[in-house]
FIKETOR-684732 format. One record per atom (N, C-alpha, C): residue number from 1; x, z negated, y negated. Coordinates in Angstrom, 2 decimals. Last residue first. Layout:
node num: NUM	east: X	up: Z	north: Y
...
This chain:
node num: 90	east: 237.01	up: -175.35	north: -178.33
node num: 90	east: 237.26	up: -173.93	north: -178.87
node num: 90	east: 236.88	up: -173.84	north: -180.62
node num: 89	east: 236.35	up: -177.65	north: -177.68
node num: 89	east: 238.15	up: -177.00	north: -177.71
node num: 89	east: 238.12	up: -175.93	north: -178.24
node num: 88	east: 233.97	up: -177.66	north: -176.53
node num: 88	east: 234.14	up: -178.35	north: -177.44
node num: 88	east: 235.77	up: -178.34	north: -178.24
node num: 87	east: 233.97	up: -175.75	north: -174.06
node num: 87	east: 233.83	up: -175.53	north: -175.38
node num: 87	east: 233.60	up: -176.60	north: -176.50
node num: 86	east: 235.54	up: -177.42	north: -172.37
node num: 86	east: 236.11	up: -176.05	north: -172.71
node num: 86	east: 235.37	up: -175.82	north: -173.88
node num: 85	east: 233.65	up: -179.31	north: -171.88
node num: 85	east: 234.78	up: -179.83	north: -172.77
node num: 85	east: 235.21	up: -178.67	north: -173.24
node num: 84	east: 231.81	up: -178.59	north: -170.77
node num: 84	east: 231.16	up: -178.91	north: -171.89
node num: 84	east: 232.73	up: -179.31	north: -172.77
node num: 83	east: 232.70	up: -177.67	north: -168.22
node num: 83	east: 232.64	up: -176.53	north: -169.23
node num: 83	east: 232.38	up: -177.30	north: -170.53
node num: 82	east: 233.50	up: -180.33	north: -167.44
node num: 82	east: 234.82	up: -179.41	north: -167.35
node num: 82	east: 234.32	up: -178.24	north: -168.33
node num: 81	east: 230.96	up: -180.93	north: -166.64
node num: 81	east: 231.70	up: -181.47	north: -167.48
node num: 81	east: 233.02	up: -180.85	north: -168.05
node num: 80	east: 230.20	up: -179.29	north: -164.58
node num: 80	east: 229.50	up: -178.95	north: -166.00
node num: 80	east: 230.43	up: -180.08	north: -167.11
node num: 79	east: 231.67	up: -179.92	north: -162.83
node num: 79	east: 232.05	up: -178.36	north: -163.32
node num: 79	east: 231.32	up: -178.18	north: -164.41
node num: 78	east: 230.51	up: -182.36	north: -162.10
node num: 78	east: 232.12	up: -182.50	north: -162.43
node num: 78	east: 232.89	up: -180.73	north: -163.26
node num: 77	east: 228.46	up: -181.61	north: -161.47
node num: 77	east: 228.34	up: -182.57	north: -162.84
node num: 77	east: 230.00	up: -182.44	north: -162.90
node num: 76	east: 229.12	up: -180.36	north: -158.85
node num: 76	east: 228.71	up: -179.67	north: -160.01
node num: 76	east: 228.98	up: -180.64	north: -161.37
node num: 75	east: 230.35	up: -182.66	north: -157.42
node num: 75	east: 230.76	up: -181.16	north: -158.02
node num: 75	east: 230.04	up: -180.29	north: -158.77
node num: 74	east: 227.47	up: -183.89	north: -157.45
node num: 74	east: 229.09	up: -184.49	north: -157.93
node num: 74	east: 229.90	up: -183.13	north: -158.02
node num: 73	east: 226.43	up: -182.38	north: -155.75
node num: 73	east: 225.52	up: -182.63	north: -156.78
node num: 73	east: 227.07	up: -182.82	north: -157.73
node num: 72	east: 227.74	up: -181.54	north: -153.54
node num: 72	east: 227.62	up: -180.55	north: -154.01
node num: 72	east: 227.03	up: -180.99	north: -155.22
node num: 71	east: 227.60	up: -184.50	north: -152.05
node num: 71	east: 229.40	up: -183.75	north: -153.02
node num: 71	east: 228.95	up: -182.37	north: -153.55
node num: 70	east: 225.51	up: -184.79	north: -151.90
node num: 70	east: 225.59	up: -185.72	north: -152.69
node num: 70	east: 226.72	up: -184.79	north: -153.37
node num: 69	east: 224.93	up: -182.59	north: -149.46
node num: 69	east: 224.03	up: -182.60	north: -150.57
node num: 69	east: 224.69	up: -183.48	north: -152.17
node num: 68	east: 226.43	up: -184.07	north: -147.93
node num: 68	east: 226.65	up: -182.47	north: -148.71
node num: 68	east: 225.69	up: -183.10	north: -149.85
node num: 67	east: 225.48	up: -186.34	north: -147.17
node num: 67	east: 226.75	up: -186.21	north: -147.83
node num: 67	east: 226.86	up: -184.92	north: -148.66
node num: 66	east: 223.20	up: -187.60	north: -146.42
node num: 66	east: 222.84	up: -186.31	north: -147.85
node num: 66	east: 224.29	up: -186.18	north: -147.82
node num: 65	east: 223.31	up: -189.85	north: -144.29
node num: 65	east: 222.18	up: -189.04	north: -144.05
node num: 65	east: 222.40	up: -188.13	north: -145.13
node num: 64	east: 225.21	up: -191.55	north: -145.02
node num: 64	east: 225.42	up: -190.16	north: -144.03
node num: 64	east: 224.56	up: -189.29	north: -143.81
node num: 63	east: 223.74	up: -193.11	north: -146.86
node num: 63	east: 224.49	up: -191.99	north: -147.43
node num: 63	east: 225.29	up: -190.83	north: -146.36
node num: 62	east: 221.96	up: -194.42	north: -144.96
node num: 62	east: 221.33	up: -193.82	north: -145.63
node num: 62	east: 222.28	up: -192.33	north: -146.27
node num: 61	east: 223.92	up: -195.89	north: -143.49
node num: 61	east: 223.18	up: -194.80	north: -142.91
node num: 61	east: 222.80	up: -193.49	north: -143.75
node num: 60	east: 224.94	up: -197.16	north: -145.76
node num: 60	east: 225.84	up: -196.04	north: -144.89
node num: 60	east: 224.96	up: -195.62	north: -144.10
node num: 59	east: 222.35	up: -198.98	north: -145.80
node num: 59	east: 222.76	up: -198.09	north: -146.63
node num: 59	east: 223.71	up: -197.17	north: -146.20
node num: 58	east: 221.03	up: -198.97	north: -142.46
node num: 58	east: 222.24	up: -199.88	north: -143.50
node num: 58	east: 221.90	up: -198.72	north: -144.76
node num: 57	east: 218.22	up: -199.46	north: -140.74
node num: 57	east: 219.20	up: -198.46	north: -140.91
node num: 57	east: 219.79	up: -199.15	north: -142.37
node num: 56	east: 217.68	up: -202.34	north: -138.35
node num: 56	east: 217.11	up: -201.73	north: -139.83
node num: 56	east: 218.29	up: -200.19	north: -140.01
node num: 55	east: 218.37	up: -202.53	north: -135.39
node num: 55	east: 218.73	up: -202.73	north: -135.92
node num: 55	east: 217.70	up: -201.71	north: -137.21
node num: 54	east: 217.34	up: -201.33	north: -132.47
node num: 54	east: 217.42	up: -202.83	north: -132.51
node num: 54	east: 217.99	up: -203.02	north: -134.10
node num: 53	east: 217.45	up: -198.36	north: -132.19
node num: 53	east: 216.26	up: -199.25	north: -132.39
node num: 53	east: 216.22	up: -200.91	north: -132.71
node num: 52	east: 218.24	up: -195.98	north: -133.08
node num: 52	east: 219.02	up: -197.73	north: -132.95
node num: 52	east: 218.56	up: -198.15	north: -133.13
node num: 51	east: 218.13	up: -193.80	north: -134.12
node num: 51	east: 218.03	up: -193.95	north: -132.48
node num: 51	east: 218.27	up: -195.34	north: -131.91
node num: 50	east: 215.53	up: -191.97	north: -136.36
node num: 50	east: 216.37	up: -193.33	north: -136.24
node num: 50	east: 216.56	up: -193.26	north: -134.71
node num: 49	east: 214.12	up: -190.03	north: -137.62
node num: 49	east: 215.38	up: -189.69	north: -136.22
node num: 49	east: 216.20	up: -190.79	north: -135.91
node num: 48	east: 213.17	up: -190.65	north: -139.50
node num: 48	east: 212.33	up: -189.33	north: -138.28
node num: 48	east: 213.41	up: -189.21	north: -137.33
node num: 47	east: 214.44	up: -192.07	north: -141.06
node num: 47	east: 213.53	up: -192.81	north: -140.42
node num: 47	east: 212.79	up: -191.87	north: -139.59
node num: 46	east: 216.66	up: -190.21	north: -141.97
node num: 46	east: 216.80	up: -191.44	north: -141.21
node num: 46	east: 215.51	up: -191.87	north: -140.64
node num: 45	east: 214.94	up: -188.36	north: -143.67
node num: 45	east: 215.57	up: -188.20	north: -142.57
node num: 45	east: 215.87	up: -188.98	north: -141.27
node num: 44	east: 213.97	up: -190.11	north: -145.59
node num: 44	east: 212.60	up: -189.37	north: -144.88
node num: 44	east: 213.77	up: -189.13	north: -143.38
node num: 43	east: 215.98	up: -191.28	north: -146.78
node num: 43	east: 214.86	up: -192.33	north: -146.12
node num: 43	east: 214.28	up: -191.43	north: -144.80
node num: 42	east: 216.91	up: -189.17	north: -147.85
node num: 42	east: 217.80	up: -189.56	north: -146.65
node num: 42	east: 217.03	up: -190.44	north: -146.03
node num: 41	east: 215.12	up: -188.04	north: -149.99
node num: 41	east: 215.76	up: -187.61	north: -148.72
node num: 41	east: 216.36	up: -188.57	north: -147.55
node num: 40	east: 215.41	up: -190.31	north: -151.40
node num: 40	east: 214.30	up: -190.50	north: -150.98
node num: 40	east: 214.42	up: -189.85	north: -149.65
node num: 39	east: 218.51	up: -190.35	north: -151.81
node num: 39	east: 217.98	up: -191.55	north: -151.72
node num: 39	east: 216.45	up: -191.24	north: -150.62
node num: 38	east: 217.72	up: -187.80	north: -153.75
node num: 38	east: 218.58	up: -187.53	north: -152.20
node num: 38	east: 218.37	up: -189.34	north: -151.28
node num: 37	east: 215.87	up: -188.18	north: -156.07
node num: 37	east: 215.81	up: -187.71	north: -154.39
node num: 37	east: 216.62	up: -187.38	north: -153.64
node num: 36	east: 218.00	up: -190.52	north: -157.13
node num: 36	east: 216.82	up: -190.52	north: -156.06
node num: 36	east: 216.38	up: -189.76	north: -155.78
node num: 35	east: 221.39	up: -189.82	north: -156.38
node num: 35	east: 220.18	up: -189.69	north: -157.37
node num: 35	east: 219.13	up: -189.79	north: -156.77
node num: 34	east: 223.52	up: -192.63	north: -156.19
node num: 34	east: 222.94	up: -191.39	north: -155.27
node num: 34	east: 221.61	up: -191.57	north: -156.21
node num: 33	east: 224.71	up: -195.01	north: -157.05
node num: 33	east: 225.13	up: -193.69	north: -157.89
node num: 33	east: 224.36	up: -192.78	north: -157.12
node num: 32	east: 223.18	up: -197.17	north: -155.74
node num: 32	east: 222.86	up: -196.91	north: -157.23
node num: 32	east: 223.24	up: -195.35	north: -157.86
node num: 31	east: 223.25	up: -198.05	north: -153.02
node num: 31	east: 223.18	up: -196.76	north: -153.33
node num: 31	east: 222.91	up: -196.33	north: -154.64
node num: 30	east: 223.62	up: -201.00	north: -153.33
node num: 30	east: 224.91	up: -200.05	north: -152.38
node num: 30	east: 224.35	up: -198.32	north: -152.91
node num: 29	east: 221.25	up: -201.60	north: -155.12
node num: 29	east: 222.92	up: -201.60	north: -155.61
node num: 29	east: 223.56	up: -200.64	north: -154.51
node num: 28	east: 219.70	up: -201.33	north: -153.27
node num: 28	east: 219.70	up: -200.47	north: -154.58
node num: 28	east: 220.85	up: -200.62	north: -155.19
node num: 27	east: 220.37	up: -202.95	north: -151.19
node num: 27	east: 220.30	up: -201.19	north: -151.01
node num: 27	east: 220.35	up: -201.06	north: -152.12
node num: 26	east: 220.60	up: -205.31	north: -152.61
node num: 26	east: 221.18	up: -204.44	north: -151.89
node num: 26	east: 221.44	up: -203.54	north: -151.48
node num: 25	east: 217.37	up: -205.41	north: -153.06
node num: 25	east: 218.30	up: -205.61	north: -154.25
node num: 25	east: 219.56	up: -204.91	north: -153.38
node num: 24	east: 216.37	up: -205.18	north: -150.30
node num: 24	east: 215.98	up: -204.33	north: -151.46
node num: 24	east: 216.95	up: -204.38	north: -152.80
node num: 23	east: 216.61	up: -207.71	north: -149.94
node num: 23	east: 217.20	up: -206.93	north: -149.35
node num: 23	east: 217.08	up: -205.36	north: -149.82
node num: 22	east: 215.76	up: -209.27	north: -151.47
node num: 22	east: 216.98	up: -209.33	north: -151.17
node num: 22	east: 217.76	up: -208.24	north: -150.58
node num: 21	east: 212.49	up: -208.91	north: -150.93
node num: 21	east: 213.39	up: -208.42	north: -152.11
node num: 21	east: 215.00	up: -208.86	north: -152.17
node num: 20	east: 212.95	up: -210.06	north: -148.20
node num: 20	east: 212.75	up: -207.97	north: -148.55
node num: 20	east: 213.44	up: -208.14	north: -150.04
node num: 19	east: 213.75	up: -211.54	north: -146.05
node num: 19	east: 213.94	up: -212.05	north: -147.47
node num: 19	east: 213.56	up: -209.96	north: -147.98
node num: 18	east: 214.00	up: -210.76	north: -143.35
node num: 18	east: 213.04	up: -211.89	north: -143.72
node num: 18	east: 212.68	up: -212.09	north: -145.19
node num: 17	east: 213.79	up: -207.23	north: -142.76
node num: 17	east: 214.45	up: -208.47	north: -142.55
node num: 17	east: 213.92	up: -209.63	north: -143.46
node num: 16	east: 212.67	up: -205.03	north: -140.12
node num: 16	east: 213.33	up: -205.76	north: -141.38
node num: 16	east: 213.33	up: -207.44	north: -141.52
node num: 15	east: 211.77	up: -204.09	north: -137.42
node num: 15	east: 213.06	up: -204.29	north: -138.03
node num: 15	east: 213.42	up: -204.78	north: -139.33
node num: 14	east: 209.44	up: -203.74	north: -136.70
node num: 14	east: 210.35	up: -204.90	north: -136.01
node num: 14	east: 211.44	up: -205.11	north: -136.91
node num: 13	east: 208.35	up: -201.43	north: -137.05
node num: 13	east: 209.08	up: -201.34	north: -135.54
node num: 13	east: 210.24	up: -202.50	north: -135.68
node num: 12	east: 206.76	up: -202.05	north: -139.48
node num: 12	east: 206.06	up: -201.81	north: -138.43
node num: 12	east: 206.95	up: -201.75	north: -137.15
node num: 11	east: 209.58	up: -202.69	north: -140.98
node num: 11	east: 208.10	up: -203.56	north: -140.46
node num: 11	east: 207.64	up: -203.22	north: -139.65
node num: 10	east: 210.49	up: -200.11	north: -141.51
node num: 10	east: 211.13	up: -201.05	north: -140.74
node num: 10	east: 210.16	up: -202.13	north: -140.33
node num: 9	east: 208.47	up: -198.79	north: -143.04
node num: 9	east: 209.05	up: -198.15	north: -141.62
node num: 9	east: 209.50	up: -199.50	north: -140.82
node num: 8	east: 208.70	up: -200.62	north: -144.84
node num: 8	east: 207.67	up: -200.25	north: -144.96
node num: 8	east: 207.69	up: -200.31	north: -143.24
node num: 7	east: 211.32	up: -199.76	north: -145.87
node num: 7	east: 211.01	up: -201.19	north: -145.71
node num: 7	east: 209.41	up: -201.29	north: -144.56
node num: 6	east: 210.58	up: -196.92	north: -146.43
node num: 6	east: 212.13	up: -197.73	north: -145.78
node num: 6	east: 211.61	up: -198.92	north: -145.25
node num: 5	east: 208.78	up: -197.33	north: -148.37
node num: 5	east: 208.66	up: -196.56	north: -147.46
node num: 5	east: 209.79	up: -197.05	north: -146.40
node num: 4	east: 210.51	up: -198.80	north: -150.77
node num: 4	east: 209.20	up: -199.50	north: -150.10
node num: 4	east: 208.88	up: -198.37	north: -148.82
node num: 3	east: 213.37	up: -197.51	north: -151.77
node num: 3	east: 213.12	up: -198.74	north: -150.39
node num: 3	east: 211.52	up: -199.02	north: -149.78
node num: 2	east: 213.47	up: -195.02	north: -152.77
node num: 2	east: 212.41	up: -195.47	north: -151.63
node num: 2	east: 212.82	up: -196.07	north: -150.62
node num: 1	east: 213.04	up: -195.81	north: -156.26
node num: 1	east: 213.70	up: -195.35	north: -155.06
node num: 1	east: 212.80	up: -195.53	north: -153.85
């Protein structure tokens, strides 16, 4: 995933935080079901338009940064599941 670019970003402007692989374990859990490149997406986004400078960007950053993107991925796997059953019925 791309906490090390994330992390990376946040160093140079101050912002991360003392313990990384802790904090790295966290993000990867809060965002485990988002497929990595939307993960990688949302790094690249968030960190070209961060405006809150006093703070790291959260994981809810991260997932406001692809929502479409995420419910159009999830709707699909949810329409390919729905066909793989239709024909296992037939």
């Amino acid at each position: 995933m791309a906490m090390v670019p994330l992390f990376d970003w946040a160093e140079t402007f101050g912002l991360a935080t003392q313990d990384r692989a802790k904090a790295v374990k966290y993000y990867r859990q809060a965002m485990s079901e988002i497929p990595a490149d939307l993960v990688n997406a949302a790094v690249k986004r968030v960190t070209t338009g961060w405006k809150w400078g006093n703070r790291m960007p959260l994981p809810s950053d991260l997932r406001d940064a692809v929502p479409d993107a995420y419910a159009d991925r999830k709707l699909a796997l949810m329409n390919l599941d729905r066909a793989i059953e239709k024909r296992k019925e037939r």
